[in-house]
N, C-alpha and C positions, 0 to 999 in steps of 0.2 A: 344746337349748332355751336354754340360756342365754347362750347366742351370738347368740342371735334379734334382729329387726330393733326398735326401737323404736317403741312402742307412743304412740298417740295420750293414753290413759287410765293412769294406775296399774293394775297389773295384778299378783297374784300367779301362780306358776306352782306348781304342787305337786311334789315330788319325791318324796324317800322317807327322809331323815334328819335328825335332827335337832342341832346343837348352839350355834352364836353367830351370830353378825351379823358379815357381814363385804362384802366388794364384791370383784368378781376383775378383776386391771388386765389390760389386751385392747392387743394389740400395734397399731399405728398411732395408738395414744394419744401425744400430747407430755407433757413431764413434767410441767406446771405443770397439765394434764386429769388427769394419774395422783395427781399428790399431793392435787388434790381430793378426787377416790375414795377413798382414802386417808381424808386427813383427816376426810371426813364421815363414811362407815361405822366408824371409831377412835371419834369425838364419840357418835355415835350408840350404840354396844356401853356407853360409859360412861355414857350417861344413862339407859341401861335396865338400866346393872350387869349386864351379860352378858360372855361372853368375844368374842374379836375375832379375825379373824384374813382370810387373804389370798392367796384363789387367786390363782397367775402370779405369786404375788412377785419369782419372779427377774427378771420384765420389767422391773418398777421398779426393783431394785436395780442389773442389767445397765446401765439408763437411767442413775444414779447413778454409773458408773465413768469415763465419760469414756476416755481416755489410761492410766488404772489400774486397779489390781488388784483397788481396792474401792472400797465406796460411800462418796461423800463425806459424805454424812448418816448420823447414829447413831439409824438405825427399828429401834423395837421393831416387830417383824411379827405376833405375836400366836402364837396357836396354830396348828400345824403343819394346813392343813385344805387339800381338794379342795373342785372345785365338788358332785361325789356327797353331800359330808356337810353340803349343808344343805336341808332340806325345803322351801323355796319362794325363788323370785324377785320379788323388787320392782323393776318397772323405771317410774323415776319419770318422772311424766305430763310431756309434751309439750304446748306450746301455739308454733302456726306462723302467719307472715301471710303470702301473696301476693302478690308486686308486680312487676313489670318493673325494681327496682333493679339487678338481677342474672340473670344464667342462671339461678345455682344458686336464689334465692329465687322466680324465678318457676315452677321446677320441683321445685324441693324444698318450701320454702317457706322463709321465715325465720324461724330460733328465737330466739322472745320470750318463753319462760316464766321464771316466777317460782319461790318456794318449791312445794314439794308438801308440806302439810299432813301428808300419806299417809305420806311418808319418818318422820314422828315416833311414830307408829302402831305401824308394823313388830314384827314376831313373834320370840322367839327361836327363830335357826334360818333366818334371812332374808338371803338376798345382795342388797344394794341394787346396782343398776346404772342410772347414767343419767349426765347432767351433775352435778349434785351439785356446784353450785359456790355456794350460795346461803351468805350470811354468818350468818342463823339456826340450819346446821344445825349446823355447828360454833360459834357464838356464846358456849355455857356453858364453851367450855375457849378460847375464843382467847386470853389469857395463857397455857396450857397450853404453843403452839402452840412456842411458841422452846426448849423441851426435848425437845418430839418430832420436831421438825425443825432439831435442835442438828446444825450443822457441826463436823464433826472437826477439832480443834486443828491437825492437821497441813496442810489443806487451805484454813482461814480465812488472808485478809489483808484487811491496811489500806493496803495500799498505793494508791487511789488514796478514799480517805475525807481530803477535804479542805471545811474552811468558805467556802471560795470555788467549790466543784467540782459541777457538779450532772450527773448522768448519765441522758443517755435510753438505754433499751432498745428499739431499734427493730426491728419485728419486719419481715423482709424476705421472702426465700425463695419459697413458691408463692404467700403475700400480695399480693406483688406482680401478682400479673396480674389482681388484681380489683380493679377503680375502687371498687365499695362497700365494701369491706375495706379496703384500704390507706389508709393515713393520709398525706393529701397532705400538702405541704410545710405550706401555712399553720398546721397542729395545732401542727407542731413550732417554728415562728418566733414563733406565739405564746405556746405554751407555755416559749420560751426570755424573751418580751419579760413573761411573768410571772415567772418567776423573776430579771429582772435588776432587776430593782422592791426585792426583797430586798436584791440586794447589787449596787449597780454594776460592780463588781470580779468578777461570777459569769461563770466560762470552764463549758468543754462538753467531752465527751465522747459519744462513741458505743460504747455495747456492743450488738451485734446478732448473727444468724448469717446477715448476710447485709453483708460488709461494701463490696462492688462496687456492691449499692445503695444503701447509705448514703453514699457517696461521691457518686456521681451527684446524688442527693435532697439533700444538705445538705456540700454543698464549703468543702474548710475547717477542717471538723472532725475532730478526731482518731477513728478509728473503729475497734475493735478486737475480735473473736472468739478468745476464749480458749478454751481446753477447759471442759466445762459448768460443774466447780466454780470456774472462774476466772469465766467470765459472771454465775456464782448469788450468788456471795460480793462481786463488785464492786457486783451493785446490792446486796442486803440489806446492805451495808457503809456505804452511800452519802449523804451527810450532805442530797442534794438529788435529786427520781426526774423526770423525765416518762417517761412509760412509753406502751407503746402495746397493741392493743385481745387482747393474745394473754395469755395467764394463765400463762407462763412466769414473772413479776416477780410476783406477786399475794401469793405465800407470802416471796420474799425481802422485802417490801416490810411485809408484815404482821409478822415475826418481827424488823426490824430494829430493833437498840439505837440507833442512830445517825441514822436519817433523822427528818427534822425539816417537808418539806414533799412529797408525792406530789400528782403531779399525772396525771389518767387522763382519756380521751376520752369527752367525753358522749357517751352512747348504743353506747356500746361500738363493736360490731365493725359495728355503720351509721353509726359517726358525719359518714361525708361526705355522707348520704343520707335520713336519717331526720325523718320532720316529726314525733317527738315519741316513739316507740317507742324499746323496749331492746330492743338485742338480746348479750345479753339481761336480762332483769330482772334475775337473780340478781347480776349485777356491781355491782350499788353496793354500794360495800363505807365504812364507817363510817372514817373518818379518810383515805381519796382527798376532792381536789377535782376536780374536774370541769370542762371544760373545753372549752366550746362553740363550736360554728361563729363566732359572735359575738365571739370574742378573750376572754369573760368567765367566772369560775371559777365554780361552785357547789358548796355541800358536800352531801354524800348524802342528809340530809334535803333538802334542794330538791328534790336529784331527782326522790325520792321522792314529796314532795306533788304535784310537776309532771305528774310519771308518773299517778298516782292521780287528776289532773286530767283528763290527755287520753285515760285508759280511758274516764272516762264519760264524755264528751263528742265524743268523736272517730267523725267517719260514716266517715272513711277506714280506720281499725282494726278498725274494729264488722263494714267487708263486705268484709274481705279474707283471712277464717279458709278460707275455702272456694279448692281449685284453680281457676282459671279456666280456659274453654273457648271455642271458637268467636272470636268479635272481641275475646270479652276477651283472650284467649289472643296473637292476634296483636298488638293495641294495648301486651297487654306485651312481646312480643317487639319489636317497633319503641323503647320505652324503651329496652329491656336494649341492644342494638344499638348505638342512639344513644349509649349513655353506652360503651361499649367501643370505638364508632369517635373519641368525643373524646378519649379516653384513650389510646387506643392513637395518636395524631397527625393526627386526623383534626380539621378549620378548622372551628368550629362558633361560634357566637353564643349565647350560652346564653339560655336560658327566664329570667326572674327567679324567677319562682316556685317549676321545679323543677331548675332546673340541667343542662336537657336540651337541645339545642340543635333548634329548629325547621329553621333550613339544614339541617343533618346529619341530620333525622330524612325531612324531605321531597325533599331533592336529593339523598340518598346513599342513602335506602332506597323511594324511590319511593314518599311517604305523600301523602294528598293533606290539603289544608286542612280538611277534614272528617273525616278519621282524626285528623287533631291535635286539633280540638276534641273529639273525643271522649277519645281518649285523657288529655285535661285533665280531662276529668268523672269519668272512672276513677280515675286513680291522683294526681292534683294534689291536696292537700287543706292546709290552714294546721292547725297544731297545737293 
């Protein structure tokens, strides 16, 4: 059961014992997803003053060795616990929308939840399981957070922590093959033409684990993949961030003594695609700025209100909670298409509106002028 699929609703499961609140890390997790887990169900055991503790801790730790013998971070794991010894599962609710941005979101759907209320509720004796990346839920210990995810003396450096130096974390790897995930060039040129604002004098660096595409994407720049606590320690070291839409940086970025300006993609892991959604809500995190299709920064309250603006008001969000079928279904398959044949090098003219190209959606997928204007009624909406 607790390996189970992801549930629309909060949902308890009932087991058969009882003792703390804890979450169990699940292999195909990335680090920067585990140390959420992590961190939230730890937040959580101390705000209910319960004990704590960590099925599959060895995932996380194992995660944590890189090249060595041990973890570069000094976690307390809590009490030694299985998943048998705790009497119900909390898998925190889900909230998806529908669109033709993507394969995966017109088939999966795109996750755009926010906090789960429900996560503060929870029972002693509760494995919470979900994303759990929302900044409330750990909020009462984030000063905490730089002694629980204290780097080993041995494993921290300064060596590239300079006041002229500002370091993106670009996230490459299977990213790359998705047009609405991947952070095209202009994020990163302007998020370089915001930081040079700072200091004319401000050079670059690239830490990624993908360094053949960062090459390709931004030529020029130094670009380097270290073993994880060489990646983890240079940003949380790093006097200046542009980060991108993956939650690998999120903890180095929040625990750092040193940085002084983060910069993070509005709308997160849509930001090349989104007229106004998060994907997902939980990423606005209290001291990132934000950083729009529009060249322009915003700090987390903007978001925020902006966000809280375009839930009520938005017809395009309001009717896209539900799968589509039949023409809707095709009309998004014809988006998704369109934006993976521009992508992938295919001659397109784009839409102003949606960034999709009418050439490439009618001469390359055989749509006729009447599937376009529909498909504009469907999925086109202003924020």
């Amino acid at each position: 059961m607790i390996l189970g699929d992801r549930l629309s609703e909060g949902i308890v499961w009932e087991i058969e014992r009882n003792v703390m609140i804890g979450t169990q890390i699940l292999q195909g997790q990335g680090l920067g997803n585990r140390l959420f887990c992590y961190v939230t169900a730890r937040s959580i055991a101390e705000q209910k003053k319960t004990s704590f503790g960590v099925p599959g801790k060895e995932i996380l730790l194992n995660g944590l060795t890189g090249n060595n013998s041990e973890p570069f971070l000094d976690l307390w794991m809590g009490e030694e616990a299985k998943p048998e010894d705790f009497t119900r599962v909390y898998e925190e609710k889900e909230e998806r929308i529908y669109t033709g941005a993507c394969r995966h979101d017109l088939e999966h759907g795109c996750y755009v939840a926010g906090e789960d209320r429900g996560v503060f509720d929870v029972e002693d004796g509760t494995l919470l399981m979900g994303n759990l990346q929302a900044e409330s839920y750990f909020a009462p210990n984030r000063e905490q957070l730089k002694e629980w995810l204290k780097v080993k003396p041995e494993f921290d450096s300064y060596e590239y922590t300079r006041d002229n130096l500002c370091v993106l974390n670009l996230r490459g790897g299977e990213y790359a093959s998705e047009p609405a995930l991947f952070l095209r060039k202009k994020y990163w040129t302007d998020g370089m033409a915001q930081m040079k604002k700072i200091r004319s004098d401000m050079e670059f660096m690239i830490v990624t684990d993908d360094v053949t595409m960062a090459h390709k994407l931004l030529p020029g720049i130094p670009a380097y993949h270290f073993p994880v606590h060489g990646d983890y320690v240079t940003v949380k070291n790093a006097r200046y961030l542009i980060i991108s839409n993956s939650s690998f940086a999120c903890f180095p970025a929040f625990t750092s003594e040193t940085v002084q300006k983060v910069i993070a993609p509005k709308y997160w892991a849509r930001h090349n695609v989104s007229n106004g959604y998060w994907a997902s809500e939980q990423n606005i995190y209290t001291g990132f700025e934000y950083l729009g299709r529009d060249g322009k920064l915003y700090d987390a309250q903007a978001c925020r209100e902006e966000l809280e603006t375009y839930r009520g008001q938005s017809e395009f969000f309001a009717k896209h909670h539900e799968k589509p079928d039949g023409m809707a279904y095709r009309l998004g398959e014809i988006q998704a298409k369109a934006a993976y044949t521009a992508y992938f090098g295919g001659r397109a003219v784009p839409c102003h509106s949606c960034q999709v190209s009418f050439v490439t959606a009618s001469a390359v997928l055989s749509t006729s002028p009447k599937e376009w204007v529909a498909f504009h009624t469907l999925y086109v909406s202003t924020p």
